[in-house]
KOLKOL-425948 format. One record per residue: x, y, z of N, C-alpha, C in turn; chain; residue in one letter. Coordinates in steps of 0.2 Angstrom, whole numbers, plus 5000, padded with zeros to 4 digits. Layout:
REM KOLKOL-425948
+--------+---------+------+---------+----------+-------+--------+---------+------+-------+-----+
! n.east ! n.north ! n.up ! ca.east ! ca.north ! ca.up ! c.east ! c.north ! c.up ! chain ! res !
+--------+---------+------+---------+----------+-------+--------+---------+------+-------+-----+
!      X !       Y !    Z !       X !        Y !     Z !      X !       Y !    Z !     A !   A !
...
+--------+---------+------+---------+----------+-------+--------+---------+------+-------+-----+
***
This chain:
REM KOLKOL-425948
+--------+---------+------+---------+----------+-------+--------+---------+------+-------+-----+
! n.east ! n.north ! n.up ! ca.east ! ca.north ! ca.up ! c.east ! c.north ! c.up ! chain ! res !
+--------+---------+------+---------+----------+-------+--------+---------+------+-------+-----+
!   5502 !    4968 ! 4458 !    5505 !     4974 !  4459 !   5503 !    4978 ! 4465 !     A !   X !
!   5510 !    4982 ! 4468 !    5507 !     4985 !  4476 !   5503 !    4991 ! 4473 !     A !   X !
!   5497 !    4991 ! 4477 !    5494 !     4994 !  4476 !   5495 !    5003 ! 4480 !     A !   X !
!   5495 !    5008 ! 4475 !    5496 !     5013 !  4476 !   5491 !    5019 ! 4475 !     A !   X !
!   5487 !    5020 ! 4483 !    5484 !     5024 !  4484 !   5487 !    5030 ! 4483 !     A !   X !
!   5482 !    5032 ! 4478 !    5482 !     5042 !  4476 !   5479 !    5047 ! 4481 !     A !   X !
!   5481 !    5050 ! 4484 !    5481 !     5054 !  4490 !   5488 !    5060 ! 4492 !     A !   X !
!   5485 !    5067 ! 4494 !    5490 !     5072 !  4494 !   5495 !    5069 ! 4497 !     A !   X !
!   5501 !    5072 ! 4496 !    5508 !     5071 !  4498 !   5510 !    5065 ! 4498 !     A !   X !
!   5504 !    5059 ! 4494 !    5505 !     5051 !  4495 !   5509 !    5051 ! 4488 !     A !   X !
!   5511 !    5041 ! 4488 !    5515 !     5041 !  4482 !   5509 !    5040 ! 4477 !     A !   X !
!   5511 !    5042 ! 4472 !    5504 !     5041 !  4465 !   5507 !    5038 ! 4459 !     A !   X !
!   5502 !    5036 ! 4453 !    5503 !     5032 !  4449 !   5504 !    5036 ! 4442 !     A !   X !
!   5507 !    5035 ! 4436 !    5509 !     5038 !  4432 !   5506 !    5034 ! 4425 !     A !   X !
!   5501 !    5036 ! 4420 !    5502 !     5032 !  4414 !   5506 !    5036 ! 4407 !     A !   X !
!   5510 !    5033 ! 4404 !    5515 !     5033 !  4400 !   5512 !    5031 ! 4394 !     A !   X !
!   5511 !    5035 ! 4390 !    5508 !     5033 !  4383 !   5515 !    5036 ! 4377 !     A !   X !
!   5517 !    5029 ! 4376 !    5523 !     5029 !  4372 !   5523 !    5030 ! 4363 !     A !   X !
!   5526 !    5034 ! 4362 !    5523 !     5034 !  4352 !   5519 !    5033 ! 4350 !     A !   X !
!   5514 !    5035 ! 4351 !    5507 !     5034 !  4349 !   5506 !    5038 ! 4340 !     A !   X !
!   5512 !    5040 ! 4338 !    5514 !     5044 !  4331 !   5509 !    5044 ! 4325 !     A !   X !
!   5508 !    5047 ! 4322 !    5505 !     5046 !  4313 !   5510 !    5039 ! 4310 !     A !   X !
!   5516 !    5041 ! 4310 !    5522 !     5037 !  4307 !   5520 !    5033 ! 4308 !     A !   X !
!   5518 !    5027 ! 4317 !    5522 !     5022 !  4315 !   5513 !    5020 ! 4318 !     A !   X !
!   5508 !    5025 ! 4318 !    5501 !     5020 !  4319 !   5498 !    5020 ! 4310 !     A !   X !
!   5498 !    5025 ! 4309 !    5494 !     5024 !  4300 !   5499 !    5021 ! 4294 !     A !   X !
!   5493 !    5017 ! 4290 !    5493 !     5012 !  4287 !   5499 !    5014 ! 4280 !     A !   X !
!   5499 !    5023 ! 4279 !    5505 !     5026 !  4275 !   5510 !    5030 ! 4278 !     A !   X !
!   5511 !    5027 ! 4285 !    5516 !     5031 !  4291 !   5524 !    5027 ! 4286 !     A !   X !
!   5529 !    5031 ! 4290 !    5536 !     5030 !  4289 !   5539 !    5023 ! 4291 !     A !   X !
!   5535 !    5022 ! 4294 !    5537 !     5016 !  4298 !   5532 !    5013 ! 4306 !     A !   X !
!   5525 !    5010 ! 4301 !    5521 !     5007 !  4305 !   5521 !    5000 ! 4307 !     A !   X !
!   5517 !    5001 ! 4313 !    5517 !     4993 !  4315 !   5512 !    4989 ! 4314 !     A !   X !
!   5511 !    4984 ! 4315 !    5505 !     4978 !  4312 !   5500 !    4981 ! 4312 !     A !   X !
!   5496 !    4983 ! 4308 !    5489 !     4987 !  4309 !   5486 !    4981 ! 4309 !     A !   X !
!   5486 !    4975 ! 4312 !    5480 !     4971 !  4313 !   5480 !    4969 ! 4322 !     A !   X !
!   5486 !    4973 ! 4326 !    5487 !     4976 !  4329 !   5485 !    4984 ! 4334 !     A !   X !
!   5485 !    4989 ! 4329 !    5481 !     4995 !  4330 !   5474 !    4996 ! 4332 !     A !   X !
!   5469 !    4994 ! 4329 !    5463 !     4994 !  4333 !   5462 !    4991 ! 4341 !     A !   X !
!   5464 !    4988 ! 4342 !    5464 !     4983 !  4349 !   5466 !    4989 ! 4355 !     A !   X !
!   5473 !    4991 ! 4351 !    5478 !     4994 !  4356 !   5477 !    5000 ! 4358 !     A !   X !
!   5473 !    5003 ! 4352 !    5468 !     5010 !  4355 !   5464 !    5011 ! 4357 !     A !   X !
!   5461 !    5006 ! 4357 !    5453 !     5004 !  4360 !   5456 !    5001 ! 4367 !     A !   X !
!   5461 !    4998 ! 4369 !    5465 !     4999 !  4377 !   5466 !    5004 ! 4381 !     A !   X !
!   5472 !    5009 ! 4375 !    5476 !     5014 !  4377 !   5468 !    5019 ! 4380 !     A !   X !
!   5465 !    5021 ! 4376 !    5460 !     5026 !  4377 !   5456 !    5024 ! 4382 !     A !   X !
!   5453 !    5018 ! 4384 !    5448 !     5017 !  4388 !   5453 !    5017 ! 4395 !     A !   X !
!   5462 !    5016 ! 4395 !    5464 !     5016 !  4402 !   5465 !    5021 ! 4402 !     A !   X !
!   5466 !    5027 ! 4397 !    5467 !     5035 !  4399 !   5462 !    5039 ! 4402 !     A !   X !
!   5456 !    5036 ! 4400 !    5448 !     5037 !  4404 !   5448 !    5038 ! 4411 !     A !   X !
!   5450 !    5033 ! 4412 !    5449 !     5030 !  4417 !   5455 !    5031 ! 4423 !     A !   X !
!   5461 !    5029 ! 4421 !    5468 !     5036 !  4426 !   5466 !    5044 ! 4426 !     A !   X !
!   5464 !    5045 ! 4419 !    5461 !     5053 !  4423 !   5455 !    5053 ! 4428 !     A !   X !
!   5449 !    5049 ! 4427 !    5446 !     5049 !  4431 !   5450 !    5047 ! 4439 !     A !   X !
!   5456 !    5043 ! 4440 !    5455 !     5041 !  4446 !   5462 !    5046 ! 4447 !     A !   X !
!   5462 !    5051 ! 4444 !    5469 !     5058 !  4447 !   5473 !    5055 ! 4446 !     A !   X !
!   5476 !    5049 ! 4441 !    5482 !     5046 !  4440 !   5486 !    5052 ! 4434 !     A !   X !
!   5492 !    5052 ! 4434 !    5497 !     5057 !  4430 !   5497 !    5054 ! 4423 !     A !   X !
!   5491 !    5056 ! 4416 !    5493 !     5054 !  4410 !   5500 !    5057 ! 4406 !     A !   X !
!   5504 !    5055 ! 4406 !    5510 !     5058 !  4401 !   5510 !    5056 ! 4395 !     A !   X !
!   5508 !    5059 ! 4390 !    5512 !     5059 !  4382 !   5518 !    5058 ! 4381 !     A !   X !
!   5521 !    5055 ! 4378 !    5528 !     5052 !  4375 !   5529 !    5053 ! 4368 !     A !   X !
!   5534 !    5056 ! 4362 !    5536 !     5056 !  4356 !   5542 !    5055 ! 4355 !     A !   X !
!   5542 !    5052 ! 4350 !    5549 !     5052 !  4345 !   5552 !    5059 ! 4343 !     A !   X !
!   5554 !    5064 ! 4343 !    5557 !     5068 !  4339 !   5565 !    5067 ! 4334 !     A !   X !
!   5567 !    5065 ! 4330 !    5572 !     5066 !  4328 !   5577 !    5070 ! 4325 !     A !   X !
!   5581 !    5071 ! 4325 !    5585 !     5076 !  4322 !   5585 !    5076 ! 4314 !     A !   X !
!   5583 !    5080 ! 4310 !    5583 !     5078 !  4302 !   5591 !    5077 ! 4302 !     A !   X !
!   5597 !    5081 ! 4304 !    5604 !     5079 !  4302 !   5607 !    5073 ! 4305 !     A !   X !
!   5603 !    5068 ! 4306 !    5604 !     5063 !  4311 !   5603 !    5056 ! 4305 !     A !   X !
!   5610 !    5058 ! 4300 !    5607 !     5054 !  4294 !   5607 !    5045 ! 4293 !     A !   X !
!   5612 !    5044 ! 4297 !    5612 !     5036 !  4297 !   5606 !    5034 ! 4300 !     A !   X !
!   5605 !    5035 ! 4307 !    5600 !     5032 !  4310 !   5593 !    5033 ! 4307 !     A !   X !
!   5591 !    5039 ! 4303 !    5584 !     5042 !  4300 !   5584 !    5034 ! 4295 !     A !   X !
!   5590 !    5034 ! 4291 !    5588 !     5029 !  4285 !   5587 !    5023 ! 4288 !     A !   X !
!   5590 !    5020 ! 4295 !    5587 !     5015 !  4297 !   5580 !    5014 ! 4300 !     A !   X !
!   5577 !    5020 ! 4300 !    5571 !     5024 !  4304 !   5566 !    5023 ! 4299 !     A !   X !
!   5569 !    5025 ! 4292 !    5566 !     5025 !  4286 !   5563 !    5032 ! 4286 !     A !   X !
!   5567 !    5036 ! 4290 !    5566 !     5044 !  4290 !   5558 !    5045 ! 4295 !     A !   X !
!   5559 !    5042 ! 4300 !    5551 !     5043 !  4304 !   5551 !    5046 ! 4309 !     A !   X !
!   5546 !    5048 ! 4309 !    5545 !     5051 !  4319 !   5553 !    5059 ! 4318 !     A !   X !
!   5552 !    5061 ! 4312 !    5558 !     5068 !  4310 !   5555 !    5074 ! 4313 !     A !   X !
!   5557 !    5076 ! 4320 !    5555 !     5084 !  4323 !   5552 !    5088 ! 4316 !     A !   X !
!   5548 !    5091 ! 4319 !    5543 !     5095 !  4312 !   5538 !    5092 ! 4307 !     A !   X !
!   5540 !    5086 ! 4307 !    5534 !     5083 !  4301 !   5531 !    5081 ! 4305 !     A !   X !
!   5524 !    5079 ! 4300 !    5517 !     5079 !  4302 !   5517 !    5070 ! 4303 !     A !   X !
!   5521 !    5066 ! 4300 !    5522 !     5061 !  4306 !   5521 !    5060 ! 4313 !     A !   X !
!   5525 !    5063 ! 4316 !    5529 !     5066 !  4323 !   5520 !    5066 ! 4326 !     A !   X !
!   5516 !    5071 ! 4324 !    5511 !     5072 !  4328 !   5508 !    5063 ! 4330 !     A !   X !
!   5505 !    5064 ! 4336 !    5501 !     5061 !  4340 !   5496 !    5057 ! 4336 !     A !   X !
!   5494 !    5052 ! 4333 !    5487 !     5051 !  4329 !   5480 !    5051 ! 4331 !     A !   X !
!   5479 !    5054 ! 4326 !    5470 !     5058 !  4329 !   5465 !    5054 ! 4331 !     A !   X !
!   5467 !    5046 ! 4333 !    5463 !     5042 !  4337 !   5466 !    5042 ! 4342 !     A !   X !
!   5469 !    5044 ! 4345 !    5475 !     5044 !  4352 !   5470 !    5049 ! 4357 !     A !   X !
!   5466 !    5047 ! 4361 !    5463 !     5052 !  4368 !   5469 !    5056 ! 4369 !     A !   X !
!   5467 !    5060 ! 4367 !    5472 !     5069 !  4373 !   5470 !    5072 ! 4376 !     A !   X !
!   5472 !    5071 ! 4383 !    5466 !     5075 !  4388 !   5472 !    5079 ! 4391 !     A !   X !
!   5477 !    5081 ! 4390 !    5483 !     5087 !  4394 !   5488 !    5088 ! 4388 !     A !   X !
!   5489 !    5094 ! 4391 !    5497 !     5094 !  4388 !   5503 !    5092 ! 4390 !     A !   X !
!   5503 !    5087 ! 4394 !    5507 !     5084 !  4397 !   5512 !    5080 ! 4391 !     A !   X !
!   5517 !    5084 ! 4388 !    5518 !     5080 !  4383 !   5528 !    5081 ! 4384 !     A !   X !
!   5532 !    5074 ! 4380 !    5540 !     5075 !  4384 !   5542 !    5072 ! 4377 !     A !   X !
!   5546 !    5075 ! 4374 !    5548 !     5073 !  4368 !   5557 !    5065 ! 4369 !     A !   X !
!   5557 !    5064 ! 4365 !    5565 !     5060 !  4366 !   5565 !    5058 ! 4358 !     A !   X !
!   5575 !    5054 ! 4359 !    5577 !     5058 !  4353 !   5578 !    5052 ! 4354 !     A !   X !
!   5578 !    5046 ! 4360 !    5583 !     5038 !  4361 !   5576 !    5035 ! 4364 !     A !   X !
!   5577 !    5028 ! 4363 !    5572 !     5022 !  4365 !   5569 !    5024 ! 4371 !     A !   X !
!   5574 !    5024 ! 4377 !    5571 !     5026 !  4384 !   5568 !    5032 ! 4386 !     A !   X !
!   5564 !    5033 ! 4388 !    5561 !     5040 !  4388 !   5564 !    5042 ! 4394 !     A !   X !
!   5564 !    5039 ! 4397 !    5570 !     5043 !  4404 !   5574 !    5045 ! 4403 !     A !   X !
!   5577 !    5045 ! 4396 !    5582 !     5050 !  4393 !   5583 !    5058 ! 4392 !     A !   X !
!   5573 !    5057 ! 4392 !    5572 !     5066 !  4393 !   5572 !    5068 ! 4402 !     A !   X !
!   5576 !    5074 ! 4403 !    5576 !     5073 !  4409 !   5571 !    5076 ! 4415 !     A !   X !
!   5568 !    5081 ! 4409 !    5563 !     5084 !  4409 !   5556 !    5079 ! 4413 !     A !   X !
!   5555 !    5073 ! 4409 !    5553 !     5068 !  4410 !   5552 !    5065 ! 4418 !     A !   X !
!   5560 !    5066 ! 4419 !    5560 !     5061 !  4428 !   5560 !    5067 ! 4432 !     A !   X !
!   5561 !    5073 ! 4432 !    5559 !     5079 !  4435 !   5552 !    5080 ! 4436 !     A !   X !
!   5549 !    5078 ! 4431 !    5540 !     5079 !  4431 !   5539 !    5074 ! 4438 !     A !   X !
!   5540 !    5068 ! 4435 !    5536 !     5061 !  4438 !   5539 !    5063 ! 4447 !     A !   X !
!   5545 !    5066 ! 4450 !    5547 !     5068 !  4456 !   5545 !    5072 ! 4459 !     A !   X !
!   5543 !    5076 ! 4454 !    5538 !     5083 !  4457 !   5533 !    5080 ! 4459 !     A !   X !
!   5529 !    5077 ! 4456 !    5521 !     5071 !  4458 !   5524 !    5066 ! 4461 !     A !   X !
!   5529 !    5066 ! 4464 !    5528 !     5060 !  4468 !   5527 !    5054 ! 4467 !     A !   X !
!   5528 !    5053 ! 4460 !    5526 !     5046 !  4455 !   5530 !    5041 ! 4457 !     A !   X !
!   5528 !    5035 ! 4459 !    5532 !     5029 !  4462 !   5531 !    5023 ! 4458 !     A !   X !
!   5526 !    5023 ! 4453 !    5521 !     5016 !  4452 !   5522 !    5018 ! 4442 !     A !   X !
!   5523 !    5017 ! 4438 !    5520 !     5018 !  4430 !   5519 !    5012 ! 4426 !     A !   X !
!   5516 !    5015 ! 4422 !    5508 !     5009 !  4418 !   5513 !    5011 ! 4411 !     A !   X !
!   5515 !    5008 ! 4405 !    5516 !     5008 !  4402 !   5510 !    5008 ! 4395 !     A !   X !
!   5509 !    5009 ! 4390 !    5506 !     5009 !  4384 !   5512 !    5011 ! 4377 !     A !   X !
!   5510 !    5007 ! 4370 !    5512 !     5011 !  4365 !   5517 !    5007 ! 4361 !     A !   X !
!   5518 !    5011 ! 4357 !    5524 !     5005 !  4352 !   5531 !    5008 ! 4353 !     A !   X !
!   5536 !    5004 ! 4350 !    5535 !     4997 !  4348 !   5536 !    4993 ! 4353 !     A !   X !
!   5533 !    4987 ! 4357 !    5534 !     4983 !  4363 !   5540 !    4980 ! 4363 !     A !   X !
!   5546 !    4980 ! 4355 !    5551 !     4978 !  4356 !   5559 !    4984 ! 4358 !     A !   X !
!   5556 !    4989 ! 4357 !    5562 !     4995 !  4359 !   5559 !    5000 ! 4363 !     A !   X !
!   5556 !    5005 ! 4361 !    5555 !     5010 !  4365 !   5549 !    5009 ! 4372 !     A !   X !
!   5547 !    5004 ! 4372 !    5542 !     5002 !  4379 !   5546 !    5001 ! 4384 !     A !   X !
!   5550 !    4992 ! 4378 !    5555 !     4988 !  4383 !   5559 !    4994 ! 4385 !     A !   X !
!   5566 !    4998 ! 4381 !    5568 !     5000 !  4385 !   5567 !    5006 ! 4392 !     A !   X !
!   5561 !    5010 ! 4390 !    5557 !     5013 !  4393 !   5556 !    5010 ! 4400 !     A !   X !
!   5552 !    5003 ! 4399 !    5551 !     5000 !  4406 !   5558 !    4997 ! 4407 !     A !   X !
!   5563 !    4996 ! 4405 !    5568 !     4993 !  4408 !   5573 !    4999 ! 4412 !     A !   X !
!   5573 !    5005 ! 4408 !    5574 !     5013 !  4409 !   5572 !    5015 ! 4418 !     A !   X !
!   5564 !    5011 ! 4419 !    5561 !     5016 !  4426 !   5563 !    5009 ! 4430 !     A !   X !
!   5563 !    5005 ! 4430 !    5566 !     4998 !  4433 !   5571 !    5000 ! 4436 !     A !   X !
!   5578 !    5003 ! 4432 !    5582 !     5005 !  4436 !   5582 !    5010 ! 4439 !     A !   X !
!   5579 !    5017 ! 4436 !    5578 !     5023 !  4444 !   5573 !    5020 ! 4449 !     A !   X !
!   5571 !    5015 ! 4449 !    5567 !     5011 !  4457 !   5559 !    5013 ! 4457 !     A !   X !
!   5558 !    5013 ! 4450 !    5549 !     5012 !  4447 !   5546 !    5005 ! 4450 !     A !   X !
!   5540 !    5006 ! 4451 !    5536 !     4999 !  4450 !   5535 !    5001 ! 4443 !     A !   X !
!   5536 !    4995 ! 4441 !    5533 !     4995 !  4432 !   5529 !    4990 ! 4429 !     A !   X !
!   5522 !    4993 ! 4425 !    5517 !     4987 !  4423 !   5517 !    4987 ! 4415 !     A !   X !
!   5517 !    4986 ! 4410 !    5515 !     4985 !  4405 !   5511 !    4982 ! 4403 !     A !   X !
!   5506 !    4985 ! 4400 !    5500 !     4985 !  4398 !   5499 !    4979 ! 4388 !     A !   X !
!   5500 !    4972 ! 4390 !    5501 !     4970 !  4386 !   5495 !    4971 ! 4379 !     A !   X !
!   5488 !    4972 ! 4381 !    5484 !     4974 !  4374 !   5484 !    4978 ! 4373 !     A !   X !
!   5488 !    4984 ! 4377 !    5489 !     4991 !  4373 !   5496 !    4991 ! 4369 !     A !   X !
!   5498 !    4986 ! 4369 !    5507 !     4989 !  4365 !   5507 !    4984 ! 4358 !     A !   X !
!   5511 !    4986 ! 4354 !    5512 !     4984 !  4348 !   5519 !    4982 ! 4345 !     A !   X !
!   5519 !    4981 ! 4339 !    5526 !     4979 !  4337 !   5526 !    4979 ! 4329 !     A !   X !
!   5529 !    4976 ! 4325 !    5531 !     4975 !  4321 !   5527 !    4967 ! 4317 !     A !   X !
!   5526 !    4962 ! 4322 !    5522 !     4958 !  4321 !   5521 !    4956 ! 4329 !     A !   X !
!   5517 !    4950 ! 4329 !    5514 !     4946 !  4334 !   5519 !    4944 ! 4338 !     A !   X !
!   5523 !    4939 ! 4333 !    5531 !     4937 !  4338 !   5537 !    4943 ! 4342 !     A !   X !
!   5537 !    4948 ! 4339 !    5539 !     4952 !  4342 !   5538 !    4957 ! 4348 !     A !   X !
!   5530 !    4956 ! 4346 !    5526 !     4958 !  4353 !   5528 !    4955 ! 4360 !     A !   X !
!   5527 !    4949 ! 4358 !    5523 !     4943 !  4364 !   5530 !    4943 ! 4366 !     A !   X !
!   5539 !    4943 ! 4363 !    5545 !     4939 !  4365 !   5548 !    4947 ! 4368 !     A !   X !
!   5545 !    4953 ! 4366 !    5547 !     4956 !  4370 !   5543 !    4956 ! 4378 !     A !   X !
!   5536 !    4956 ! 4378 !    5534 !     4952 !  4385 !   5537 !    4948 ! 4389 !     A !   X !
!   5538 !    4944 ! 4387 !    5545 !     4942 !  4388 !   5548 !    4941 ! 4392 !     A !   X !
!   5554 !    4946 ! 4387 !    5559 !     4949 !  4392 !   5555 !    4952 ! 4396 !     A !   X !
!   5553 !    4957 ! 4396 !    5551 !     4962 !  4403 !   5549 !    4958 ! 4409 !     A !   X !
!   5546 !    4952 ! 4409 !    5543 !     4950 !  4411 !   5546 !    4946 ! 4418 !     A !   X !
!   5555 !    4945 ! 4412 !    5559 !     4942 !  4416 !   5564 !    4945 ! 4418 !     A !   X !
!   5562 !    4951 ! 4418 !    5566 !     4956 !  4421 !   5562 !    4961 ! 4428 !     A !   X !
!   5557 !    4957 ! 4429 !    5554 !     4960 !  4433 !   5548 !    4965 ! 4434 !     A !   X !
!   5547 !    4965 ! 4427 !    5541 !     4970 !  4424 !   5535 !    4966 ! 4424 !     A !   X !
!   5530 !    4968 ! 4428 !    5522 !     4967 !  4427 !   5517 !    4967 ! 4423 !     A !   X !
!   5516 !    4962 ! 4419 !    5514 !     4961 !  4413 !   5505 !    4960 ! 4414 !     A !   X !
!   5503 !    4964 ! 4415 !    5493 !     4967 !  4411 !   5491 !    4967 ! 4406 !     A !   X !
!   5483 !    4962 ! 4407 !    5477 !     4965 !  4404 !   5476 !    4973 ! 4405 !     A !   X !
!   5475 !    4976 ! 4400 !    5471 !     4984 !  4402 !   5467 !    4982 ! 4408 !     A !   X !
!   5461 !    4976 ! 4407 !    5458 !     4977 !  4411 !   5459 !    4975 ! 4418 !     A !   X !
!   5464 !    4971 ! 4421 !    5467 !     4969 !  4426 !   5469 !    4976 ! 4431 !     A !   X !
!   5474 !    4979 ! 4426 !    5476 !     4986 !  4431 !   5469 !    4991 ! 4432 !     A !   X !
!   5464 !    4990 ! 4429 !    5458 !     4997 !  4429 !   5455 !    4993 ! 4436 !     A !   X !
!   5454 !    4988 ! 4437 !    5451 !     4985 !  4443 !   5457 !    4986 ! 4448 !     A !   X !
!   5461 !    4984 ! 4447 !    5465 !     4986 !  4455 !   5467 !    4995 ! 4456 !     A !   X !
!   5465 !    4999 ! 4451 !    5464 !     5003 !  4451 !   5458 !    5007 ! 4455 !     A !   X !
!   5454 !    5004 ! 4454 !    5447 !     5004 !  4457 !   5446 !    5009 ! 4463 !     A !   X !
!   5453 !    5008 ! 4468 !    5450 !     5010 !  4474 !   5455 !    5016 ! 4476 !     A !   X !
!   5458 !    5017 ! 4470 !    5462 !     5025 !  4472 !   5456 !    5032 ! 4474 !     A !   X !
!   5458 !    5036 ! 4474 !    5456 !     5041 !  4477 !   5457 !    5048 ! 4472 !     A !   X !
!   5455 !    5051 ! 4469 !    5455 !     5056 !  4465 !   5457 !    5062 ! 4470 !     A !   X !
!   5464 !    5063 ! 4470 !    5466 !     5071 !  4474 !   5463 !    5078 ! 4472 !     A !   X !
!   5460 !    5077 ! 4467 !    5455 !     5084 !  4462 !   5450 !    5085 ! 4466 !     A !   X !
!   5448 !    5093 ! 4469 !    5442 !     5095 !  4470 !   5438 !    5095 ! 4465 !     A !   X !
+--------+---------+------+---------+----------+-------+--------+---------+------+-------+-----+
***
């Protein structure tokens, strides 16, 4: 991965924490993914958010919100991730260190436009991926910044799926699209020698 030193007016790095929901992390959510899967991915996600804050990299929150009158897609949803319920929120194992948070209604989160207005305002050129499901809302998401001209990495022990095969074959694809496929720990070491723009 090119390495992208954090420094004023410079390009900076962005991490993306995708769905990280009650719905689709807990074991009575609307539509969860492999909880044999979950402990691993959190104990990823959380020690790289540590650690991008420490090195002044941009944490951003990501959610599902859906329309409750949005009836067909909900029953294929199995009604999850529904604007206003207490699914929707974040799960209470999830590090949350800002209010950086960008809601979306579609797989890509560059949907929200709010979203690619933030990352331009910061100068963001470089984003780290985390979150469910590795086979739609990541994929699309990292295939999403691919095309507005992202370096893109995916953080393989931070994402999940629906099962194991699902994971690994959406890797994949991204993989073969041009998306850079990480250990958490691999990105925290080439991370290593950013520079923290914070007084």
């Amino acid at each position: 991965m090119t390495d992208t030193t954090v420094s004023n007016g410079g390009t900076r790095s962005a991490l993306l924490i995708l769905d990280l929901q009650k719905d689709f992390l807990q074991p009575g959510g609307k539509l969860p993914v492999a909880q044999e899967q979950v402990p691993g991915m959190l104990e990823a996600t959380n020690r790289t958010i540590k650690a991008a804050d420490a090195r002044g990299m941009e944490v951003i929150y990501i959610g599902n919100e859906f329309s409750p009158w949005d009836i067909p897609a909900n029953w294929f949803r199995n009604s999850a991730a529904i604007r206003g319920q207490p699914g929707t929120r974040i799960d209470d194992r999830v590090l949350v260190i800002n209010k950086q948070y960008f809601p979306k209604c579609r797989g890509n989160a560059f949907s929200n436009p709010r979203l690619v207005e933030f990352l331009r305002s910061r100068n963001v050129r470089d984003v780290i991926l985390t979150g469910v499901y590795a086979n739609t809302c990541v994929q699309f998401t990292a295939i999403g910044a691919l095309r507005l001209g992202y370096r893109v990495t995916v953080l393989r022990d931070a994402v999940a799926a629906a099962n194991p095969r699902k994971r690994e074959v959406a890797l994949e694809r991204m993989q073969r699209r041009g998306i850079e496929i990480l250990d958490s720990s691999s990105i925290l070491e080439e991370k290593t020698g950013q520079v923290d723009p914070r007084p």
